[in-house]
N, C-alpha and C positions, 0 to 999 in steps of 0.2 A: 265265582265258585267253580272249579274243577269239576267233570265229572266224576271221580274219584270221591270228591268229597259230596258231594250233590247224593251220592251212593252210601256214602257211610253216614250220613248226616238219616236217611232215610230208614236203613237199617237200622239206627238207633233208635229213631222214631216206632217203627214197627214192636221191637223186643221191647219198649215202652207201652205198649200199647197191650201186647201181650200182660205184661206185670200189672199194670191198671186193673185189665181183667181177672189177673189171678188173684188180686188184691180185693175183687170183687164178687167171690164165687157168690153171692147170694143174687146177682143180675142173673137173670134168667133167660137164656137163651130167647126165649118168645119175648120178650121184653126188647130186645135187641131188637126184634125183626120189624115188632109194631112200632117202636121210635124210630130205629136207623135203618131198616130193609136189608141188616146185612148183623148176620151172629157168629159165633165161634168157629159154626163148621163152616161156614161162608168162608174166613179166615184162611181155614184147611184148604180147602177147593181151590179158595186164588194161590195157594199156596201150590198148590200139584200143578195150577195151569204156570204158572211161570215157572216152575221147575222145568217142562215141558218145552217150554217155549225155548231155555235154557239148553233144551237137548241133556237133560237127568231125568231119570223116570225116579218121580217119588210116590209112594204108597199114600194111598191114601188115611188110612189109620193113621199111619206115623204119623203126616203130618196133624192129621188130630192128637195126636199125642203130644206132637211139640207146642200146639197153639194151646192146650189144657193141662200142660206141662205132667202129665199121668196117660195113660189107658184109657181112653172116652168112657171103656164100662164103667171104670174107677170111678171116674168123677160122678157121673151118670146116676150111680149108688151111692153116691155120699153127698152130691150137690143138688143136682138137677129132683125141681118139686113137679107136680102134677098142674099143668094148665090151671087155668079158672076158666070159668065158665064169659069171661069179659074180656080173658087173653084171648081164647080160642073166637070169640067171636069179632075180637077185633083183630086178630090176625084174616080171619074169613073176607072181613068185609075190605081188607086194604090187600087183599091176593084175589079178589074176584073167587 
């Protein structure tokens, strides 16, 4: 495998991963963090540091914007539910 293709094979992978999640709005962010230690705005964040690394400065918004394919408020208000009482505490107990 090329790096070229090693690159697009991964890129596909990723905008796959994105659609899973879109496919998924009812997972909830805190859900992400307490199974896989790593959630949408996580996504965002690697997302601006390899930009970075890339020598492009990207917004951090935007890229919340691209990994929730809307406006983080957007989604925010139409997806994103209120903790439980069993999320927040097992987010607590696995972040110290």
């Amino acid at each position: 495998m090329s790096p070229e293709q090693q690159m697009a094979i991964e890129a596909a992978t990723f905008r796959r991963l994105l659609q899973h999640l879109d496919e998924h709005k009812e997972v909830q962010n805190i859900e992400l963090m307490n199974l896989a230690d790593f959630c949408r705005n996580c996504l965002a964040k690697w997302m601006v540091t390899a930009a970075g690394q890339e020598g492009v400065s990207l917004d951090y918004e935007l890229a919340r914007e691209h990994v929730y394919g809307m406006p983080y408020s957007e989604w925010k208000a139409k997806y994103q539910q209120e903790a439980t009482p069993e999320q927040l505490a097992a987010f607590n107990a696995r972040n110290g």
